[in-house]
C-alpha positions as CSV (number, residue, x, y, z in Angstrom):
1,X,97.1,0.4,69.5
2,X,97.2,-1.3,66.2
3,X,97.3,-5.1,67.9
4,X,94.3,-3.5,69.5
5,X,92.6,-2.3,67.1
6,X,93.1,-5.6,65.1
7,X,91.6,-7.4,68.4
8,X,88.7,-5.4,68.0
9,X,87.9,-6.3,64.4
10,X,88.5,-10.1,65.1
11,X,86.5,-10.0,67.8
12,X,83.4,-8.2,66.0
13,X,84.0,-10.5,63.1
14,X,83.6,-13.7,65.3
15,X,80.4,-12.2,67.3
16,X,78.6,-10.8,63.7
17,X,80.0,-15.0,61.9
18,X,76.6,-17.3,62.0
19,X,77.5,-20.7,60.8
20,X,75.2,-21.4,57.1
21,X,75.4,-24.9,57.6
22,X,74.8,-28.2,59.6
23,X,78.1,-30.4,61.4
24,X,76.6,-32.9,58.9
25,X,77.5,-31.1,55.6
26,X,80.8,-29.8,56.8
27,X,81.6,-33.4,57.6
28,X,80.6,-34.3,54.0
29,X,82.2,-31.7,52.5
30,X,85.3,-32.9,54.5
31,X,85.0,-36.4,54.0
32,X,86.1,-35.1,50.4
33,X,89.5,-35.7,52.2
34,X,89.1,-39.0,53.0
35,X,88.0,-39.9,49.6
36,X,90.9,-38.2,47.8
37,X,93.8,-39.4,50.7
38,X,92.1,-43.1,49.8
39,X,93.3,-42.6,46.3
40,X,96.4,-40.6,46.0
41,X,98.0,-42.4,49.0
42,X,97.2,-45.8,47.6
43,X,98.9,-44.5,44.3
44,X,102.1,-42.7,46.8
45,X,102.6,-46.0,48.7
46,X,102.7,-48.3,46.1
47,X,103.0,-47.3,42.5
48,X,106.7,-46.1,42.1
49,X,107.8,-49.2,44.4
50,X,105.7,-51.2,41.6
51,X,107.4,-50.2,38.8
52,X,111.1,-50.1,40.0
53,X,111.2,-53.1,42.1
54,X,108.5,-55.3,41.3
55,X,108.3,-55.3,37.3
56,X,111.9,-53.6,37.1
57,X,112.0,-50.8,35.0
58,X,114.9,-49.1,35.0
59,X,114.5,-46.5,37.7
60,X,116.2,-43.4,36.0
61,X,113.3,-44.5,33.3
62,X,110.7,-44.8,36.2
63,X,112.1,-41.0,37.0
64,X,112.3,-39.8,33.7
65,X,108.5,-41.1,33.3
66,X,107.4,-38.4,36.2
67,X,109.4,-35.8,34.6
68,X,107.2,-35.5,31.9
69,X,104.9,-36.4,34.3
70,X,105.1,-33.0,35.6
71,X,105.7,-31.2,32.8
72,X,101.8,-32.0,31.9
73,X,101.2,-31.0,34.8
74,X,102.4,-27.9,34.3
75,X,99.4,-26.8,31.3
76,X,96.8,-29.8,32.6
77,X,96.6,-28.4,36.5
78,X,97.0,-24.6,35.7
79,X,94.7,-24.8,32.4
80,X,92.2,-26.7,33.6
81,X,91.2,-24.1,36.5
82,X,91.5,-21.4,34.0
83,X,88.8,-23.3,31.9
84,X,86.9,-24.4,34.9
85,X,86.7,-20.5,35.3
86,X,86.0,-19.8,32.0
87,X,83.2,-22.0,30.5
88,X,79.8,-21.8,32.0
89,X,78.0,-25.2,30.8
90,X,74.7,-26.0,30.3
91,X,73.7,-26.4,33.9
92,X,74.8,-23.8,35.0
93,X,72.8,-21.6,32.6
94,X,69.8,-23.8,33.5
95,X,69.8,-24.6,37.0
96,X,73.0,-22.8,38.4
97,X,75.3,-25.3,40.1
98,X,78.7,-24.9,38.5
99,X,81.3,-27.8,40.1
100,X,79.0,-30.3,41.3
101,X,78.5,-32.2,37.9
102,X,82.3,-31.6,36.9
103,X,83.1,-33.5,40.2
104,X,80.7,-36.3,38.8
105,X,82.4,-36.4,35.4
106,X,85.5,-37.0,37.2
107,X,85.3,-39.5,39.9
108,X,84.5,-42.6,37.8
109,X,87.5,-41.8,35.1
110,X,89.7,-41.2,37.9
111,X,89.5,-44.2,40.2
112,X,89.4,-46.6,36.6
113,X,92.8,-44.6,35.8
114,X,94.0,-45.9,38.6
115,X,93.7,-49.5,38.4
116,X,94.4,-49.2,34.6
117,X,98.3,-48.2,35.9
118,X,98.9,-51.5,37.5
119,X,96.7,-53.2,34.5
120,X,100.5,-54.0,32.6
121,X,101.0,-57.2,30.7
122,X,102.2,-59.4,33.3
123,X,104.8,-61.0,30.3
124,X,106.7,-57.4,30.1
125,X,110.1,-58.3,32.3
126,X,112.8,-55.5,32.1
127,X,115.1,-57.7,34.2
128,X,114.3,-61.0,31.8
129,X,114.5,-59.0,28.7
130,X,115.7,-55.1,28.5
131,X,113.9,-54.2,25.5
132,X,111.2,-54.2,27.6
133,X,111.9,-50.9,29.1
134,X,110.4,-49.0,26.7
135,X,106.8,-50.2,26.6
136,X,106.6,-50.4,30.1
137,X,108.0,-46.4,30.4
138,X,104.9,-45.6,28.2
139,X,102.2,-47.4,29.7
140,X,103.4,-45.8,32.8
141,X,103.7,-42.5,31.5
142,X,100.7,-42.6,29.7
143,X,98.5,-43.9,32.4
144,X,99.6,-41.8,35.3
145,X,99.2,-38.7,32.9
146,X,95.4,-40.4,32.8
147,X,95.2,-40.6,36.4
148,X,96.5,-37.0,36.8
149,X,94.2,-35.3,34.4
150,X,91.3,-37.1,36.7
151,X,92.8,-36.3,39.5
152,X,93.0,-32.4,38.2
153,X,89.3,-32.1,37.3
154,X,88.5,-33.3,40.7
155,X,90.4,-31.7,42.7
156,X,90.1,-28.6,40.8
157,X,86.5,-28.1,41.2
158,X,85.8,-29.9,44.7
159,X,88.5,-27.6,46.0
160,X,86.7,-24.1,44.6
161,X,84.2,-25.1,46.5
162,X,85.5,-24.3,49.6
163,X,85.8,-20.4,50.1
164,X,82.7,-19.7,47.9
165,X,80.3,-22.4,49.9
166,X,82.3,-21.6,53.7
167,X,82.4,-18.3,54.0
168,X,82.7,-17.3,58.3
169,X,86.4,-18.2,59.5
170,X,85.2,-20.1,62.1
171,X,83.3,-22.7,59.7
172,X,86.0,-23.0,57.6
173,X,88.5,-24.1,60.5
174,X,85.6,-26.7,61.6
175,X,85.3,-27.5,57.7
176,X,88.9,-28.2,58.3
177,X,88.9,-29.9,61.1
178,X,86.6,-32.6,59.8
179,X,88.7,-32.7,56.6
180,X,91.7,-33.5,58.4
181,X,90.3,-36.0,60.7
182,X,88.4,-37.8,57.8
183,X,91.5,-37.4,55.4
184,X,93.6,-39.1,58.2
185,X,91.3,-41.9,58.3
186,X,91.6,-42.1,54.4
187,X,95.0,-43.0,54.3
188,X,94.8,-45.4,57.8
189,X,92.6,-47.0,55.3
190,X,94.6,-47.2,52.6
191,X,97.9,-48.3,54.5
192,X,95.4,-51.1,56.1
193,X,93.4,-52.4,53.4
194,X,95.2,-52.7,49.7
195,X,98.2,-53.8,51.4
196,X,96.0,-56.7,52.9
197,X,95.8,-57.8,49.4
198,X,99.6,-57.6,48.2
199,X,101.8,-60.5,48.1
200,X,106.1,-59.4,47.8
201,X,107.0,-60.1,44.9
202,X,104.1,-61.5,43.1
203,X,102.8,-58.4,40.6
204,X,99.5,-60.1,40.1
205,X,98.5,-59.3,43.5
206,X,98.8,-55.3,42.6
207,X,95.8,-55.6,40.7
208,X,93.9,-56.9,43.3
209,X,94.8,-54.6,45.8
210,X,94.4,-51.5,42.9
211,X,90.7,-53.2,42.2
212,X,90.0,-53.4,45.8
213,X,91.2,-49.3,45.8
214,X,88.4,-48.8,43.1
215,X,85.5,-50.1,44.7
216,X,85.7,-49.1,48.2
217,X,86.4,-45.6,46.3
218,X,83.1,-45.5,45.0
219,X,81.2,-45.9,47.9
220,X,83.2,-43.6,50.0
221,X,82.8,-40.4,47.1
222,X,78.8,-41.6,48.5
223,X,79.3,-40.0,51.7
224,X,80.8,-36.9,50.1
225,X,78.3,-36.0,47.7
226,X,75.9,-34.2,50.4
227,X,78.8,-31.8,50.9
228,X,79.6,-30.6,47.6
229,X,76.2,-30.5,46.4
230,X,75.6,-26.2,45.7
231,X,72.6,-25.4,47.7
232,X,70.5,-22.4,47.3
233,X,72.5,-20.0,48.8
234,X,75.6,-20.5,47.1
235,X,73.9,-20.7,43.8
236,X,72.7,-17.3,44.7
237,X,76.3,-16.2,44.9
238,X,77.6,-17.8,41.2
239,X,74.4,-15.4,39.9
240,X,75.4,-12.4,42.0
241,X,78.7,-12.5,40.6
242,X,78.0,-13.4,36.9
243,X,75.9,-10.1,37.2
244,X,78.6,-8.1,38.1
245,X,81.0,-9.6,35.7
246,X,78.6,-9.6,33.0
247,X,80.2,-8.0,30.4
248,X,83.7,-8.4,31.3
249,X,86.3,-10.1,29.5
250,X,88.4,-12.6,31.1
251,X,92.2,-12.3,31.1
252,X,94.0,-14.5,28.9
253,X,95.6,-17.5,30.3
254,X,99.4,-16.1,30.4
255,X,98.5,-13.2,32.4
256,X,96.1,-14.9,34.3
257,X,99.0,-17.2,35.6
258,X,101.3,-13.8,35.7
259,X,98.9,-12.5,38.2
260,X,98.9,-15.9,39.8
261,X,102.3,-15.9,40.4
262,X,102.8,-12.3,41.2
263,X,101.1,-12.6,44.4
264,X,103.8,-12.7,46.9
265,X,101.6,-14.1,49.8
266,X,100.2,-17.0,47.2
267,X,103.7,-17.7,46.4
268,X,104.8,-18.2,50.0
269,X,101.9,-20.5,50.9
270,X,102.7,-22.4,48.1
271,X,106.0,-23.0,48.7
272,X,105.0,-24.1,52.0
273,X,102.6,-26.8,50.4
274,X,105.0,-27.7,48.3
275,X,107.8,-28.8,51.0
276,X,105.4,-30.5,53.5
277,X,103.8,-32.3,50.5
278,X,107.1,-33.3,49.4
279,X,108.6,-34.5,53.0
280,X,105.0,-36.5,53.8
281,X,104.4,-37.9,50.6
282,X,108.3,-39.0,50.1
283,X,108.4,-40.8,53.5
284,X,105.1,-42.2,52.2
285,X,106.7,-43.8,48.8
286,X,109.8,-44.6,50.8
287,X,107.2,-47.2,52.9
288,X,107.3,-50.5,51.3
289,X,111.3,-49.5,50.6
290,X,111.1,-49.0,54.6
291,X,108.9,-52.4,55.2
292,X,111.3,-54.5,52.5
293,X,114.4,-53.8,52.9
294,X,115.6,-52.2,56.3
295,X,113.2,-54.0,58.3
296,X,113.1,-57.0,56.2
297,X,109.3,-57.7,56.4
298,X,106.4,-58.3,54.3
299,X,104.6,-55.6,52.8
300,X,101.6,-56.1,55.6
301,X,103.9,-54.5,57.5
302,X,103.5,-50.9,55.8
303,X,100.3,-51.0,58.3
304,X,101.7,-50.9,61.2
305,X,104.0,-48.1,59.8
306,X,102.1,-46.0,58.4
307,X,99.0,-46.7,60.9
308,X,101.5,-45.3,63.8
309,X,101.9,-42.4,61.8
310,X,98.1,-41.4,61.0
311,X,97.5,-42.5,64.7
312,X,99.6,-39.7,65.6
313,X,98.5,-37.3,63.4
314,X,94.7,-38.2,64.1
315,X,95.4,-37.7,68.0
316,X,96.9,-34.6,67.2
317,X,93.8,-32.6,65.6
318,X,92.5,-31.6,68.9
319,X,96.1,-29.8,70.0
320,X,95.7,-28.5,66.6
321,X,92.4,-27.2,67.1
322,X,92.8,-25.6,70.2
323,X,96.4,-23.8,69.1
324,X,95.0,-22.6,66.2
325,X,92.0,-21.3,68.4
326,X,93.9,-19.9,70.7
327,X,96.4,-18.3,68.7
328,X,94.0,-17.1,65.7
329,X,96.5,-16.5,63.6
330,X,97.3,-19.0,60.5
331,X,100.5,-18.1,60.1
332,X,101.8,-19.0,63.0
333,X,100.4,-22.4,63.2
334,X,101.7,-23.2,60.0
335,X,105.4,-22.3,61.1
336,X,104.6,-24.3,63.9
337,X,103.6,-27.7,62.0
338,X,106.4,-26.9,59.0
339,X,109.4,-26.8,61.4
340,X,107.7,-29.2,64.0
341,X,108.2,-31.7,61.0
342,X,111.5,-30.6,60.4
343,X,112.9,-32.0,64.2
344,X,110.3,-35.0,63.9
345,X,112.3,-36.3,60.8
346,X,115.8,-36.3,62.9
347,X,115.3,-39.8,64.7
348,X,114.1,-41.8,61.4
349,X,117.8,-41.2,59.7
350,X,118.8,-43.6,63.2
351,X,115.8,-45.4,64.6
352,X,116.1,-49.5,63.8
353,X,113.2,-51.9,64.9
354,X,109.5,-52.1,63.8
355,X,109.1,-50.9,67.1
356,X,111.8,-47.4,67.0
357,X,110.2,-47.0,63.3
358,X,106.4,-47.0,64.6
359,X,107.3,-45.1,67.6
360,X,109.1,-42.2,65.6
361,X,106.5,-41.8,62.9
362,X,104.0,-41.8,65.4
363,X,105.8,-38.5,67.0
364,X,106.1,-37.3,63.0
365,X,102.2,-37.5,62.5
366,X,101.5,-35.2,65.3
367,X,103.5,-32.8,63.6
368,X,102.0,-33.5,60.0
369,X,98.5,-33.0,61.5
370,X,99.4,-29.3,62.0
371,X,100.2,-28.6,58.5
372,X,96.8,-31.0,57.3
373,X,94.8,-29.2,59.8
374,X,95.9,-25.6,58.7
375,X,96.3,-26.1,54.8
376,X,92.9,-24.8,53.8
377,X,92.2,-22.1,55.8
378,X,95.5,-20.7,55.0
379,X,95.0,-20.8,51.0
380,X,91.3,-19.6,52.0
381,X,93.0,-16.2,54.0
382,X,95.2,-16.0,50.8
383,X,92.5,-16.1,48.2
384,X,90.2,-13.5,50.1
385,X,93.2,-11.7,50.2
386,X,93.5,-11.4,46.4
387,X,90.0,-11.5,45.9
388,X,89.9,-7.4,47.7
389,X,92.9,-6.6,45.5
390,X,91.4,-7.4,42.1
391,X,87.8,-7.5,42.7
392,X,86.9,-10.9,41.4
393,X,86.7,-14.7,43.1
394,X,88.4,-16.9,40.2
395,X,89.9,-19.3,42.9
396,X,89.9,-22.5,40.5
397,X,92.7,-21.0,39.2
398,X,94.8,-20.7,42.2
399,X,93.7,-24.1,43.4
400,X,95.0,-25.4,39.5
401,X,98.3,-23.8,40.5
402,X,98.5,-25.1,44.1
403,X,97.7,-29.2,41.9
404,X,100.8,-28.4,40.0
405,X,103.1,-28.0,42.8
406,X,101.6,-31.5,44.2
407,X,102.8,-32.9,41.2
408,X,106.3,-31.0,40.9
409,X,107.0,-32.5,44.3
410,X,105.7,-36.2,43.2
411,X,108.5,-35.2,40.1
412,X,110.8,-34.5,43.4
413,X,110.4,-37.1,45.1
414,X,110.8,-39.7,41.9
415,X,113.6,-37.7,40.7
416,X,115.3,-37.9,44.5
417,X,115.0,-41.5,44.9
418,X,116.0,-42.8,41.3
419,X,119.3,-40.3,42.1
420,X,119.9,-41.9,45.4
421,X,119.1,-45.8,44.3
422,X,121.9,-45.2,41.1
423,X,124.8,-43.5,43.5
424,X,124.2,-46.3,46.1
425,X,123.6,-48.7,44.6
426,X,120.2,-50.2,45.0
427,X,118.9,-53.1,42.1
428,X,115.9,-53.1,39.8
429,X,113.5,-56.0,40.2
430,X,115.0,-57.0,43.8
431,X,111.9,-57.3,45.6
432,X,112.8,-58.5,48.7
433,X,116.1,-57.5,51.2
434,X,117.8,-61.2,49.8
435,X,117.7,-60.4,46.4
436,X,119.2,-56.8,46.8
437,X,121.8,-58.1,49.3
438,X,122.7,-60.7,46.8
439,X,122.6,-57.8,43.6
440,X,123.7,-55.0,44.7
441,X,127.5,-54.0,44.9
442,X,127.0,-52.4,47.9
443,X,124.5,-53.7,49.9
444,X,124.7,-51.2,53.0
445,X,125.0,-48.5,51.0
446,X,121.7,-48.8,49.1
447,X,119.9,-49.4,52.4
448,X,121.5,-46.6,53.6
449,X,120.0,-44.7,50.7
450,X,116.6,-45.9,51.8
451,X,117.0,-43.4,55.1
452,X,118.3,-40.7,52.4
453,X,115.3,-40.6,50.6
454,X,113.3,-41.3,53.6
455,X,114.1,-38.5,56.1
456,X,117.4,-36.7,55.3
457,X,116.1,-35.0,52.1
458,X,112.5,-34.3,52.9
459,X,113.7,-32.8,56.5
460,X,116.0,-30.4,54.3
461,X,113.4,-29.5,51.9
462,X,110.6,-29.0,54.2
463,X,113.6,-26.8,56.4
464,X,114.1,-24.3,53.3
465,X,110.2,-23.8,52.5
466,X,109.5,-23.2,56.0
467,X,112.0,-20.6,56.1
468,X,110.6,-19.0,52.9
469,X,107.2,-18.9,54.2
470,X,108.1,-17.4,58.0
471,X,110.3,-14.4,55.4
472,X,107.6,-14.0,53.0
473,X,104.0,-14.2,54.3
474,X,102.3,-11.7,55.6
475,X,98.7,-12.1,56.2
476,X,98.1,-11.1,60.0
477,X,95.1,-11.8,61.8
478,X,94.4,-8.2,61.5
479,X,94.9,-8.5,57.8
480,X,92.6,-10.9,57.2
481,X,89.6,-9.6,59.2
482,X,89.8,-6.7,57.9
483,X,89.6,-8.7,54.3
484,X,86.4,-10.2,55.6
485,X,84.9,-7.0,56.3
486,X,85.5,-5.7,52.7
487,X,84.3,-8.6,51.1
488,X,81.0,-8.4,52.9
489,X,81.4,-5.2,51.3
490,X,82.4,-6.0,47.3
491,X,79.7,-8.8,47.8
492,X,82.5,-11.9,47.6
């Protein structure tokens, strides 16, 4: 009687659902994906590979560097949603858009952050001169802190938009759908293009490719600003809800993030981010490691690579749409992608060839498209979910949370592979498979280390968080409709 039931309410929720806006600003609203993927995966493919094997810092420095890394990220992400839901600036007192000119502020700082990390003196040679080390740990550390602060704001606020401006579970899975088709595209692009520019070996080159990164940025944010842009209606909303909080004080930050983190459902979903961000985005950084040295090509050849894999992925968003139509339930696709992943990792610890490696991360995208596609929508059930239990919509706060564990598992990842180069092996400032051959005291073992780093680990990571998830959350279909309905009812 209960599934029923539940049937019943789903159903009445998707007759009463009316969508509140055109394909056109859903598409720009998800092209938001495509800008950020254009960005963060040019800085994933490319920057930790910079630093360790092109200019040679020493990589337990190069790890240490995204330690600290992520311990800003531990107050920047966090903090900066619980200011972003603090402050009320200027326009919104006067004209009542709240994230649209924070999402301005940030774009420009953020994409010249990014160029200004491969901006390093040329003359700075760890492997010439040690002493060396140290400046180039700082500019490193300082800059991607730069980039990440950015990166926060933006994501932050572009990110809050998305329950408050999509409200009808149907429109937020299109929203999605566009967002993961255009995000896909965003990294074909960015495995394509800036490695077009790169020359192995030759750390000039890096800037080109990273000032190449910054322009094209710019006129892609163009095609996203019709979708973040706060209309009238959700304006409405922001002055429907400062009236009813009018008058109340906001928790401090401490037991803000208590709350945050008390939330078993958020925690799971996290968690589940957290592993398939770590298993995509390490395979991802293991690329040009992949393209140099166990395939023994130039770094053009990251392409092909990486383009197999977002083919796959892209093919895959209409099997993705239609399970996740057919099945209505979140949940489920999720455990579907996360341990879909998990198998599709298996062949790359054996697979040898451009051909075997293309072929294999092709099958791995299709898998990775599930967890893309359902991402949003998921965190979207989970925040309407907390929004009935306490009343109020203060989702920058969870969204700062869910940036942190991005950056925890970039920490992961460098951590992982500066671990794995030191035990087997691998060489500083070897930029091609000769020089490590000729270096390293154990040639096989490093490139062995390469497939360590590259599947074994993430395929064991993303295993664990998968299994967290599938114990821990427990937003039903049933669940969530019936949050809908009492929403409509608080007026969130």
């Amino acid at each position: 009687m209960k599934g029923k039931k539940g049937d019943k309410i789903d159903m009445e929720t998707k007759e009463k659902e009316v969508y509140e806006h055109s394909k056109f600003i859903m598409a720009s609203y998800g092209s938001r994906e495509m800008f950020g993927q254009w960005i963060t995966a040019a800085f994933g493919f490319s920057v930790f590979f910079f630093y360790e094997a092109v200019i040679g810092l020493n990589v337990m420095l190069a790890a240490l560097a995204y330690v600290l890394y992520s311990v800003w990220n531990a107050i920047n992400d966090p903090l900066i949603g619980y200011i972003m839901e603090r402050i009320h600036m200027p326009w919104e007192k006067k004209w009542g858009i709240k994230r649209f000119p924070w999402i301005l502020i940030a774009v420009v700082p953020w994409l010249l952050s990014f160029l200004l990390i491969f901006l390093i003196p040329i003359e700075w040679d760890p492997t010439v001169d040690p002493s060396y080390n140290l400046p180039v740990f700082a500019w490193y550390l300082f800059t991607i802190c730069l980039y990440d602060t950015c990166n926060t704001l933006f994501d932050v606020n572009v990110l809050s938009l998305y329950p408050d401006k999509f409200k009808g579970l149907n429109e937020r899975r299109t929203v999605q759908g566009f967002g993961t088709i255009l995000g896909i595209i965003g990294l074909v692009l960015a495995a394509i293009i800036p490695p077009m520019f790169i020359v192995t070996g030759v750390k000039e080159t890096y800037r080109t490719s990273a000032s190449v990164t910054m322009g094209l940025g710019l006129f892609i944010f163009l095609l996203v600003i019709p979708g973040i842009w706060e209309g009238k209606k959700i304006r409405e909303r922001y002055q429907q809800r400062r009236e009813m909080q009018k008058g109340e004080k906001m928790e401090p930050f401490l037991k803000t993030t208590k709350i945050a983190i008390s939330d078993k459902n958020f925690r799971a979903k996290v968690i589940l981010f957290f592993g398939y961000q770590v298993g995509a985005v390490m395979l991802q950084y293991s690329a040009f490691y992949i393209s140099t040295y166990l395939l023994d090509e130039e770094a053009g050849a990251v392409t092909l690579l990486l383009g197999s894999m977002l083919i796959g992925a892209l093919i895959s968003v209409p099997l993705w749409v239609f399970i996740s139509n057919k099945v209505n339930d979140n949940r489920k696709v999720s455990l579907i992608g996360g341990f879909g992943m998990v198998i599709s990792f298996i062949p790359l610890i054996f697979v040898t060839g451009i051909l075997g490696w293309m072929i294999c991360l092709m099958i791995f995208g299709l898998a990775l498209g599930g967890q893309w596609f359902t991402d949003n929508p998921t965190l979207g059930d989970v925040l309407d979910d907390i929004a009935v239990k306490t009343g109020k919509r203060q989702q920058a706060i969870y969204y700062g949370f869910q940036s942190f564990f991005i950056r925890l598992g970039y920490s992961t990842i460098a951590v992982t592979i500066a671990i794995v180069h030191t035990l087997t092996g691998f060489v500083e400032g070897a930029p091609s498979l000769a020089q490590l051959v000729a270096q390293s005291p154990t040639p096989d073992l490093a490139l062995f280390g390469i497939r360590i780093h590259a599947a074994i680990v993430p395929a064991i990571i993303i295993f664990i968080c998968t299994l967290i998830f599938w114990k821990y959350y427990k937003l039903t279909p049933e669940k969530v409709a019936a949050n809908k309905e009492k929403l409509k009812e608080l007026g969130l």
